[in-house]
C-alpha positions as CSV (number, residue, x, y, z in Angstrom):
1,X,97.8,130.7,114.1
2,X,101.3,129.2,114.0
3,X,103.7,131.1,116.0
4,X,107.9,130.8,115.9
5,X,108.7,129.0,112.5
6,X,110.7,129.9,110.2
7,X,108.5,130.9,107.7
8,X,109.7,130.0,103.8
9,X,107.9,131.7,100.9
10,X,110.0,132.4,97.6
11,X,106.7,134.0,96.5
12,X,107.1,137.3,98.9
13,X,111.4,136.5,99.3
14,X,110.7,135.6,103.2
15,X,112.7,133.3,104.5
16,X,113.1,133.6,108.4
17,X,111.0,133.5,112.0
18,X,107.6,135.0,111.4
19,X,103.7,133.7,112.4
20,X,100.9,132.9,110.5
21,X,97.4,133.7,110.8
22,X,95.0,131.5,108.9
23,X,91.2,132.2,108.7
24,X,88.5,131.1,106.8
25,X,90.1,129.2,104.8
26,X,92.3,132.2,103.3
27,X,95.8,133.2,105.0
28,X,95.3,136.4,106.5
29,X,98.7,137.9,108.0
30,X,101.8,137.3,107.7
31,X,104.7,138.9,109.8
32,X,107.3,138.9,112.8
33,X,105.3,139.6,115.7
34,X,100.6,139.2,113.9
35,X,98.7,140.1,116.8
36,X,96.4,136.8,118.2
37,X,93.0,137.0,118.0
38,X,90.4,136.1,120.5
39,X,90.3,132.7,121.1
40,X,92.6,131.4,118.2
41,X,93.9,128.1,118.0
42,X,97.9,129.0,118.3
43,X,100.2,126.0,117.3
44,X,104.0,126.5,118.4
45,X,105.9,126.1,115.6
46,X,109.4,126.9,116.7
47,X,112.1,124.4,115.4
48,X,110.5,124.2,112.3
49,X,110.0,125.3,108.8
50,X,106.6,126.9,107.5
51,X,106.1,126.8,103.6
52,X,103.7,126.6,101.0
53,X,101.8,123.5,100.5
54,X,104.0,121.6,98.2
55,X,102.7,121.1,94.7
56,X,102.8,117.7,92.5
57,X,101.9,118.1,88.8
58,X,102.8,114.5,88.2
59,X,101.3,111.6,90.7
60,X,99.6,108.5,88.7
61,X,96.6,107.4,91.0
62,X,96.0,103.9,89.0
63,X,92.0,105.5,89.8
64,X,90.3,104.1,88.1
65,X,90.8,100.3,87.5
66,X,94.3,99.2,89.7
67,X,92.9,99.9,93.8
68,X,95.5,97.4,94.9
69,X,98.0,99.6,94.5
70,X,96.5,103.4,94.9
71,X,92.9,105.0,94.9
72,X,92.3,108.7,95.2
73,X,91.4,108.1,98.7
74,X,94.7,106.7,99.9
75,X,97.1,108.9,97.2
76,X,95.3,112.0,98.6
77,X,96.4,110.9,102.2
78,X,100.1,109.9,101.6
79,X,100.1,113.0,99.3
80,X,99.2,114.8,102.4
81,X,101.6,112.9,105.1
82,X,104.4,114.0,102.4
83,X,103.7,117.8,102.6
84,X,101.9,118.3,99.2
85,X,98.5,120.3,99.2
86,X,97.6,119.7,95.5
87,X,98.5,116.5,93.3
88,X,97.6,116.3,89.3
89,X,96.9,112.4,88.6
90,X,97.9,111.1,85.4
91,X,95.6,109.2,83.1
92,X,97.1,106.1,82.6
93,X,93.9,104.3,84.6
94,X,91.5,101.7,83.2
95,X,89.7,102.9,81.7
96,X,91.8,105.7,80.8
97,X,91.0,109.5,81.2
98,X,89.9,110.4,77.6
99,X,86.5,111.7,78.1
100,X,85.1,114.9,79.3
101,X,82.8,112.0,81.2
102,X,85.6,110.5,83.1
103,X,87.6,114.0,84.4
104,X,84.5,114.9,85.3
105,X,83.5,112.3,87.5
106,X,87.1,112.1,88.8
107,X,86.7,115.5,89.3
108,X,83.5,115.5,91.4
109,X,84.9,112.4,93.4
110,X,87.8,114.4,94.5
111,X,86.1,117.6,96.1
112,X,85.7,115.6,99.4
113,X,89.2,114.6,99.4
114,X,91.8,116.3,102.2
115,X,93.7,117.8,99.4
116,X,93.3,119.3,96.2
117,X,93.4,116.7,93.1
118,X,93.1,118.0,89.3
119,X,93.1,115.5,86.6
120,X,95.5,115.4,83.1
121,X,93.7,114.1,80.5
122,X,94.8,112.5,77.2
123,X,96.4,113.4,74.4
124,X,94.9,110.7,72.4
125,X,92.0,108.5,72.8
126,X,92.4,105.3,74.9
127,X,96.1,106.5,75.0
128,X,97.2,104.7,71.7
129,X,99.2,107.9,69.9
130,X,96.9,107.8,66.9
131,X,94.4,110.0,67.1
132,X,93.7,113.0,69.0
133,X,91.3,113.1,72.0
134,X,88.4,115.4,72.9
135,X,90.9,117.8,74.5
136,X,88.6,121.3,74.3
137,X,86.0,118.9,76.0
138,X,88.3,117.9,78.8
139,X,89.6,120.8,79.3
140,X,85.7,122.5,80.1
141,X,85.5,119.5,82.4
142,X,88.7,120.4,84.5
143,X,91.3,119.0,83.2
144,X,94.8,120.7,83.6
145,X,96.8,119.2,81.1
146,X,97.0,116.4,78.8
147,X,99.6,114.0,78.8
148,X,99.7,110.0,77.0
149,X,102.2,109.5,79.8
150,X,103.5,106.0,80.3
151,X,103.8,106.0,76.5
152,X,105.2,108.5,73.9
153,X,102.5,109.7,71.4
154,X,103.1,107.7,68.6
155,X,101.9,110.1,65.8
156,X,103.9,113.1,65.1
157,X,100.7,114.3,63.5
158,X,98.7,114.1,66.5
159,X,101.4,115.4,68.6
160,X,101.3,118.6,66.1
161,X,97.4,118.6,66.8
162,X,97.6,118.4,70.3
163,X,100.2,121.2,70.7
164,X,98.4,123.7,68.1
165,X,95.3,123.3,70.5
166,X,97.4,124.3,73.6
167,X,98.0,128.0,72.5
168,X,94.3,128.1,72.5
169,X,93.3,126.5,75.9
170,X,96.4,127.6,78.0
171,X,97.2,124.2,79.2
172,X,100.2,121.8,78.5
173,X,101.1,118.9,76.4
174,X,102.5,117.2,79.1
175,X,105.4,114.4,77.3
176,X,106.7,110.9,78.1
177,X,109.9,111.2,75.6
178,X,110.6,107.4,74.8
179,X,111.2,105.6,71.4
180,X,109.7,102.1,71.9
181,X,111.8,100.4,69.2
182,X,115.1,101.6,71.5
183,X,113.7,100.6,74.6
184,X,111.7,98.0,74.3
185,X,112.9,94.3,76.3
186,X,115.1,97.2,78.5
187,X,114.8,97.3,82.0
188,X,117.5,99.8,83.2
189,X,119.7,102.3,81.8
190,X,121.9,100.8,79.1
191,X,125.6,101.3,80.2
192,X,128.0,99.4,82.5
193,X,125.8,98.7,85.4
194,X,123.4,97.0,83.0
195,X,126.5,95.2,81.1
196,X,127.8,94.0,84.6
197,X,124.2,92.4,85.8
198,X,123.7,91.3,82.1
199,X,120.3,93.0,81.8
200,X,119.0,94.6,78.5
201,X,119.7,98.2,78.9
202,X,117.3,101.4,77.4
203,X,119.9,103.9,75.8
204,X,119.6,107.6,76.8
205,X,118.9,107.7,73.0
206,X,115.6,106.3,73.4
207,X,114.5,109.6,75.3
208,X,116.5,112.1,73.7
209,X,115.2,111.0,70.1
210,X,111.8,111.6,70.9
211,X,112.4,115.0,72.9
212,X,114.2,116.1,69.6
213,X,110.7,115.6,67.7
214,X,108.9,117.1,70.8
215,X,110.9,120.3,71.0
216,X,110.7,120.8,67.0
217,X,107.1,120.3,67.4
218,X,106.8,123.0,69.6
219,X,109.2,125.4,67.8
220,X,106.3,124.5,64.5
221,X,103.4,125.4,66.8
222,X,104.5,127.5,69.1
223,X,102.4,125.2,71.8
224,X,103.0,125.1,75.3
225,X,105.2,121.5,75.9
226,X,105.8,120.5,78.8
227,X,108.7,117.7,79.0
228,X,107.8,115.1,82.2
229,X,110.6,113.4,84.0
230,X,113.9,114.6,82.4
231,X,116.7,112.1,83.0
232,X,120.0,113.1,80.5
233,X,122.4,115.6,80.3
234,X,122.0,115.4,76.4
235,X,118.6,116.2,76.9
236,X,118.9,119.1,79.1
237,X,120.9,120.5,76.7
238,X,118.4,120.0,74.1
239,X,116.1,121.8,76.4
240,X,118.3,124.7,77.1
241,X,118.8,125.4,73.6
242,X,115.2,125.0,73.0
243,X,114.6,127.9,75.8
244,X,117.0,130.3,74.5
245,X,115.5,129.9,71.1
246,X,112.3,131.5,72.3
247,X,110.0,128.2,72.6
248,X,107.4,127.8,75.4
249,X,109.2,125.2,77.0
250,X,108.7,123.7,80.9
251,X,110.4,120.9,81.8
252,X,110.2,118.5,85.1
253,X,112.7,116.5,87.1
254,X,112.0,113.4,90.0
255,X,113.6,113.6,93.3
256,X,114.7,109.9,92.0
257,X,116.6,111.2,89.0
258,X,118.1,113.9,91.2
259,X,119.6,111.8,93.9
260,X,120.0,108.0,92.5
261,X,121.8,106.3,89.9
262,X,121.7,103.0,87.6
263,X,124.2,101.8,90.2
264,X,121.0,101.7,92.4
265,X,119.5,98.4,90.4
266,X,122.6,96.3,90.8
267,X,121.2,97.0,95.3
268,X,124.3,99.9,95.3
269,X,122.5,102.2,97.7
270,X,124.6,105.2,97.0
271,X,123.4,109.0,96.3
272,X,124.8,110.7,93.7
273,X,127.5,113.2,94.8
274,X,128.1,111.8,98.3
275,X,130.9,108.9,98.9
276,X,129.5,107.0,101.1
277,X,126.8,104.1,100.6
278,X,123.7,102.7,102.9
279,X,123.8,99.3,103.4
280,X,123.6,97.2,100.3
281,X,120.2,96.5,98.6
282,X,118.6,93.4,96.6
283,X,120.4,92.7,93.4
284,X,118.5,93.5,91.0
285,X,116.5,95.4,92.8
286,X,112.9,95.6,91.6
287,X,112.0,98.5,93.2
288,X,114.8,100.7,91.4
289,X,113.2,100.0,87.9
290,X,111.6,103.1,87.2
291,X,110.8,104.5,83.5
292,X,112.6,106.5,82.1
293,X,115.5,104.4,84.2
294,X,117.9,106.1,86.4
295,X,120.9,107.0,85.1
296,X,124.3,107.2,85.6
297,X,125.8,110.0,88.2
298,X,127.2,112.3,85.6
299,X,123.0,112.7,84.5
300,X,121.9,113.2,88.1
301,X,125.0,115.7,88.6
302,X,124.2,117.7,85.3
303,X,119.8,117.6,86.2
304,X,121.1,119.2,89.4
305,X,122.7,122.3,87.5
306,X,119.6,122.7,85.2
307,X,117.6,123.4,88.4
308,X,120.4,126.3,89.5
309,X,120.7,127.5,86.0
310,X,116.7,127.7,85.0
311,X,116.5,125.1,82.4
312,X,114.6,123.1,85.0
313,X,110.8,124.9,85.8
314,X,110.0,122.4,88.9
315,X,110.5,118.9,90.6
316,X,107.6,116.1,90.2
317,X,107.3,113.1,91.9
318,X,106.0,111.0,89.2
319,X,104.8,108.6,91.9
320,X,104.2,105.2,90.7
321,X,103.0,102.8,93.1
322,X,102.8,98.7,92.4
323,X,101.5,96.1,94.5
324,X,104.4,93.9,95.6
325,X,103.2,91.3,93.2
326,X,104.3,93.4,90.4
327,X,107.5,93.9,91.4
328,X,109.4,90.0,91.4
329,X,112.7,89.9,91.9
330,X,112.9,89.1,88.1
331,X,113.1,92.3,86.5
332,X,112.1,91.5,82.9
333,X,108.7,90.8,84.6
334,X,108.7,93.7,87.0
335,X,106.8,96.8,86.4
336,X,108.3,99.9,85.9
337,X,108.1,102.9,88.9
338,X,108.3,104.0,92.7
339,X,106.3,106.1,95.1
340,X,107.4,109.3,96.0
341,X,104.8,111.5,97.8
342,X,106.3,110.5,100.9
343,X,109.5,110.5,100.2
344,X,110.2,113.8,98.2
345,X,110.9,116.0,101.0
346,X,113.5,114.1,102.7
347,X,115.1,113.2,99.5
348,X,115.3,117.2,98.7
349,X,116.6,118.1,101.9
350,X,120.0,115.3,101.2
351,X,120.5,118.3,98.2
352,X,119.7,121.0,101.2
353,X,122.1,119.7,103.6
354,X,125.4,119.1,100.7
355,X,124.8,122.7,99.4
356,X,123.2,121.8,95.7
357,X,119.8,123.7,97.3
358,X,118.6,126.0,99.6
359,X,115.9,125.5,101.6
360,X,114.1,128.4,99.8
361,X,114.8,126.9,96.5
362,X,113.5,123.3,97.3
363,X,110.5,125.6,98.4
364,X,110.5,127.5,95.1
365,X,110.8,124.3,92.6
366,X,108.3,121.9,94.4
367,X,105.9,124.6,95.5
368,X,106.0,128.4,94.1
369,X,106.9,127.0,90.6
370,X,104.5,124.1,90.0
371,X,101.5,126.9,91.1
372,X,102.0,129.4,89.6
373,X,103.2,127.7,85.6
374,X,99.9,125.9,85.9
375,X,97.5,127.9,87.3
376,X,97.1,126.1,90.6
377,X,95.9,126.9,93.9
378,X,98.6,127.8,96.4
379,X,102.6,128.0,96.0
380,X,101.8,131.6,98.6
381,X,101.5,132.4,101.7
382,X,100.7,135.9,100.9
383,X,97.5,137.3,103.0
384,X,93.9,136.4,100.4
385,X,95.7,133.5,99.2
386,X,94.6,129.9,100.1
387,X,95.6,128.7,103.3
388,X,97.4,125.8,101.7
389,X,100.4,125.2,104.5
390,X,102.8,122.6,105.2
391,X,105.0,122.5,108.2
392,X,108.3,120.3,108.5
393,X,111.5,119.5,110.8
394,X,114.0,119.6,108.2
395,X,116.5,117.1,110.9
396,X,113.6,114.5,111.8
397,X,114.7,111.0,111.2
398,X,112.9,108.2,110.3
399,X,113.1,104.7,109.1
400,X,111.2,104.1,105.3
401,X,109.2,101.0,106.1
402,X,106.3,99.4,105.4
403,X,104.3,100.7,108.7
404,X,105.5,104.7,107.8
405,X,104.0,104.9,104.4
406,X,100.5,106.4,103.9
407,X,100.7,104.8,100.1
408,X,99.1,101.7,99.7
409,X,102.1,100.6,97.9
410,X,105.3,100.5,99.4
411,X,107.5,100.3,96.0
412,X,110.7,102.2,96.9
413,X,114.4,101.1,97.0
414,X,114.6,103.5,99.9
415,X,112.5,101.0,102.7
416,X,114.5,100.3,105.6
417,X,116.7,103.2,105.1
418,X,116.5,106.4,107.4
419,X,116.3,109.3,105.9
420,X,115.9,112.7,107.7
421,X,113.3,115.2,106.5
422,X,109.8,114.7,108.2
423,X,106.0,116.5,107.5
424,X,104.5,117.6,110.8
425,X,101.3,119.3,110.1
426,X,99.5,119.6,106.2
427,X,96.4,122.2,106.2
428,X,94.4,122.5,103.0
429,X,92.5,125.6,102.4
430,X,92.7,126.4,106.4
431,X,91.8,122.4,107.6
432,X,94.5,120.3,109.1
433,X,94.8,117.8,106.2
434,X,97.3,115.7,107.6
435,X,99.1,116.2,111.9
436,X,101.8,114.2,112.2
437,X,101.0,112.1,116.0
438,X,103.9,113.2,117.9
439,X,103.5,116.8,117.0
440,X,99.5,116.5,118.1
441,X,100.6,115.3,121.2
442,X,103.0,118.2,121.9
443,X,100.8,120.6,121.1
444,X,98.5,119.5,123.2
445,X,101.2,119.2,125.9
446,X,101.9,123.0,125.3
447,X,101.0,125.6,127.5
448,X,99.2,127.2,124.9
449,X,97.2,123.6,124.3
450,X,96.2,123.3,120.1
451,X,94.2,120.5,120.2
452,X,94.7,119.1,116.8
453,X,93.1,115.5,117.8
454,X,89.9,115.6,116.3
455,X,91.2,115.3,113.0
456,X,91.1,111.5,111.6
457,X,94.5,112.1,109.3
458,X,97.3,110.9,111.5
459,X,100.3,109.6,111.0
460,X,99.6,105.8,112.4
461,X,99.5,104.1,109.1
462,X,96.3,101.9,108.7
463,X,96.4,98.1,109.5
């Protein structure tokens, strides 16, 4: 039982001090005052926020074929240490996930995992945009979407395919938007910043061009398409029109794109909307080159009113990790992408704390939303749902190093900043996926002792 947080769930409009009673696996009250059972394990939660596990319809797990940068194993425990209770991998593995063969295996390798992973398949087979994948195969298997991610689909054709088969198997055609012959040589967003560091640039044209083919494509078929990673004003608008026209439509924005700009390449460590900057960073930065790029303020500013205006369905974290080899100082040799499992909630919270969200919206667009548009477990608290919890001290600080991240890849422009926002406690399906060390110890400290120490998910990083 938690007892004393305040207890945030869009799902049932609660957002204020209530306990929790977990059982079997399910939650089983919620309320002001739920009566204790004999000999529950009570865990003081007082000073903090108790929400719905959060939910990640876009992590890449590089599993199979890259381990030195992320397995299932070690995304599902910094998925965990950052709040989130279910986490859909991308398929941009070696070999990639274009067989009912390989989600089921990945599948079956998961269920022992402390959180919940589905797989996306493919659109197309070995992700080359030419023709279409065994998606009605994948789909029996478990996949939850498909998605050539990474990579535009090349063929419109396919595309078309691929979308008239998501009206019949109720899962989305999850889209990269980027035109290769605009983008490629770019490693940032083409504008002033990339003029100033005399770096080849990737115009906002390069997304918005393909999204324009997307969207029609969907309008055609009236399949579900789900737009990943949305970085441009232009392209919300494209969206927005695309909505009110009647289209089945979801679209997805990073904490990244939310928060940071192209200004953050040139090591100008400065959040969008808010005057003053951290310390400076490396210039170039590797660890800002991210695909699609970050943009300038204006796009970050205008992502922020899609989410208040419903143009925007959820926030994704689209982490990305690289070993540090693969991200030189050279940028036309670095890859592209950051982690964010880790680093989504305290990112949020900046949003939180300067008034562009509440704390039961950051709740609602990385939990409540993600669930329940695709059909995953959790995004409730209400009593018969899963007990799929996370518990957080929205004022927390902490220092992004090395030694704090759960990732095996540390690839964020963030490290050595401290940020406030912190995960205390994850539970997945009623187990404590993830206890955060200093809140084991003070609950065992408590009068009423919770002794949460028998759980081998801590927060001490391994060595």
């Amino acid at each position: 039982m938690l007892r004393g947080g305040r207890l945030v769930d869009p799902s049932q409009g609660i957002d204020g001090e209530a306990d929790l009673l977990v059982a079997d696996g399910q939650v089983r009250a919620v309320g002001g005052r739920v009566p204790e059972p004999s000999g529950a394990t009570v865990i003081d939660a007082a000073g903090l926020v108790v929400a719905p596990g959060f939910v990640d319809v876009h992590a890449h797990l590089r599993d199979p074929g890259f381990p030195e940068k992320e397995t299932l194993e070690t995304g599902s425990v910094a998925a965990a240490a950052g709040g989130f209770t279910t986490i859909c991998c991308m398929p941009n593995t070696m070999p990639p996930l274009d067989t009912p063969e390989r989600i089921r295996e990945l599948v079956e390798r998961a269920r022992s995992l402390p959180v919940r992973i589905f797989p996306i398949g493919t659109i197309s087979r070995g992700r080359r945009g030419e023709e279409l994948a065994d998606l009605v195969g994948m789909a029996e298997a478990g996949a939850i979407g498909f998605s050539d991610d990474g990579d535009s689909t090349r063929s419109a054709r396919v595309m078309r395919q691929a979308l008239q088969l998501s009206r019949l198997l109720g899962r989305p055609i999850m889209v990269h938007c980027e035109d290769p012959t605009l983008s490629a040589g770019g490693v940032m967003h083409e504008g002033g910043v990339s003029q100033q560091l005399g770096l080849p640039g990737i115009p906002a044209a390069a997304e918005e061009i393909v999204l324009a083919r997307d969207l029609e494509l969907a309008r055609l078929t009236g399949g579900w398409l789900h737009v990943l990673h949305l970085t441009t004003a232009r392209g919300l608008m494209l969206v927005r029109r695309a909505k009110r026209e009647g289209n089945r439509v979801t679209v997805e924005v990073t904490p990244h794109h939310l928060l940071m700009t192209d200004e953050w390449v040139a090591g100008i460590r400065r959040f969008a909307g808010e005057m003053k900057p951290f310390p400076a960073g490396p210039c170039p930065d590797p660890n800002a080159k991210v695909n699609p790029p970050l943009r300038p303020e204006a796009d970050a500013l205008a992502l922020r009113a899609g989410l208040r205006d419903g143009t925007i369905d959820l926030i994704a974290t689209d982490h990305a990790p690289h070993h540090e080899q693969d991200k030189p100082p050279v940028l036309e040799r670095a890859a592209f992408g950051m982690i964010g499992l880790e680093l989504a909630l305290p990112l949020l919270l900046r949003l939180v704390r300067t008034g562009a969200l509440t704390v039961s919206e950051l709740v609602e667009f990385l939990s409540c939303r993600p669930a329940t548009l695709f059909g995953l477990p959790g995004g409730t608290l209400r009593p018969g749902s899963p007990a799929d919890v996370v518990v957080f001290d929205p004022e927390e600080p902490w220092q992004v190093t090395r030694a704090t991240l759960r990732s095996r890849s540390a690839n964020t422009p963030l490290l050595g900043l401290t940020l406030r926002g912190r995960v205390r406690l994850t539970i997945v399906g009623g187990k404590v996926a993830y206890v955060d060390t200093a809140f084991a110890d003070r609950c065992t400290r408590s009068g009423r002792r919770a002794d949460l120490s028998g759980y081998s998910i801590r927060s001490t990083p391994p060595g």
